[in-house]
C-alpha positions in Angstrom: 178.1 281.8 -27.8 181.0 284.0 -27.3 178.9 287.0 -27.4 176.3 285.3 -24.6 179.2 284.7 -22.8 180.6 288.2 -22.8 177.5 289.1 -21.9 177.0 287.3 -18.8 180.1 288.4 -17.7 179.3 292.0 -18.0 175.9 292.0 -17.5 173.9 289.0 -16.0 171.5 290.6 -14.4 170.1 291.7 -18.3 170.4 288.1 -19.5 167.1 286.3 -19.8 165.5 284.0 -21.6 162.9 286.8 -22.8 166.0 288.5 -25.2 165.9 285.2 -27.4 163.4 286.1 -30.5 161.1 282.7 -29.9 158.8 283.2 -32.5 161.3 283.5 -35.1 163.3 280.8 -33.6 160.0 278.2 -33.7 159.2 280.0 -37.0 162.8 279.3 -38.7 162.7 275.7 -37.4 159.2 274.8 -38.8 160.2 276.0 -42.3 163.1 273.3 -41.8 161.2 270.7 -41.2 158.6 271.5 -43.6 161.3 271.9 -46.8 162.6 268.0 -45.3 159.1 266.7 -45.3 158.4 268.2 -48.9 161.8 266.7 -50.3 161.2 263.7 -49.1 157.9 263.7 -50.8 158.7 264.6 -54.6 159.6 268.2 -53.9 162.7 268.2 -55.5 161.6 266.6 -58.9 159.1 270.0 -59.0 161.9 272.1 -58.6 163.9 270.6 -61.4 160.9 271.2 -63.7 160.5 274.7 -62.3 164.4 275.4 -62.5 165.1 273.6 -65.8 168.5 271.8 -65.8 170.2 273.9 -69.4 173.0 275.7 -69.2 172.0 278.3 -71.6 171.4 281.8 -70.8 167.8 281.1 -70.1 168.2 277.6 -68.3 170.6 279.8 -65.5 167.8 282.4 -65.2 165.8 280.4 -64.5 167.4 278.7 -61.5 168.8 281.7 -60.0 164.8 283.3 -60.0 163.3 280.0 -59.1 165.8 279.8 -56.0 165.2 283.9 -55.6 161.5 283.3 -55.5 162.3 280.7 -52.6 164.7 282.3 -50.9 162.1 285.5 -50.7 158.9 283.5 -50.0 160.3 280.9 -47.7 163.3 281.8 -45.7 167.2 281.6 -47.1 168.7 278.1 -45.8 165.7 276.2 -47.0 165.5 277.5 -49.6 169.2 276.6 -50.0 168.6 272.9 -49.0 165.8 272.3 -51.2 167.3 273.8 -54.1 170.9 272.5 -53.7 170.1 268.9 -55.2 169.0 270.7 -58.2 172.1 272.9 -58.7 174.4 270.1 -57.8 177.3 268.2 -59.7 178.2 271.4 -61.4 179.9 274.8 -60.2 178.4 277.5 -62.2 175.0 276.4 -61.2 175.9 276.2 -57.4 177.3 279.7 -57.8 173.7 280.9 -59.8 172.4 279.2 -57.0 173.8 281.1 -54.0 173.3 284.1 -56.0 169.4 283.6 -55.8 
């Protein structure tokens, strides 16, 4: 906001509406709503299948390439929110989390 602000300070005739990125905007906000409608219909039970819930070596691969595969195929914040119930209650996981 800052930076719009500047902006339009310095510039206003080069502000428009046609420098916002709608597509990705629309796009971003779909995969939101999408990841909330999923969750609230079982998709965080598959993902604690998928992730596994161990704290072994191979139970923390796996959630950090379950939420890598996520974060690459859907987008990083939902990703982030569907995975974070399945991480939760413990620190190390969070943190193998955020690293996918």
């Amino acid at each position: 906001m800052v930076l719009v602000a500047l902006f339009a300070v310095r510039r206003r005739a080069e502000l428009r509406w046609s420098l916002v990125p709608w597509r990705l905007v629309i796009t971003v906000v779909g995969l939101f709503l999408v990841v909330a409608a999923l969750t609230a219909h079982g998709l965080e039970d598959l993902l604690r299948d998928v992730a596994g819930s161990s704290s072994s070596l191979l139970g923390d691969l796996r959630l950090t390439g379950t939420s890598a595969l996520g974060a690459n195929t859907v987008d990083n914040l939902p990703a982030y929110l569907a995975m974070e119930p399945v991480a939760a209650g413990e620190g190390q996981r969070m943190m193998l989390l955020l690293i996918g």
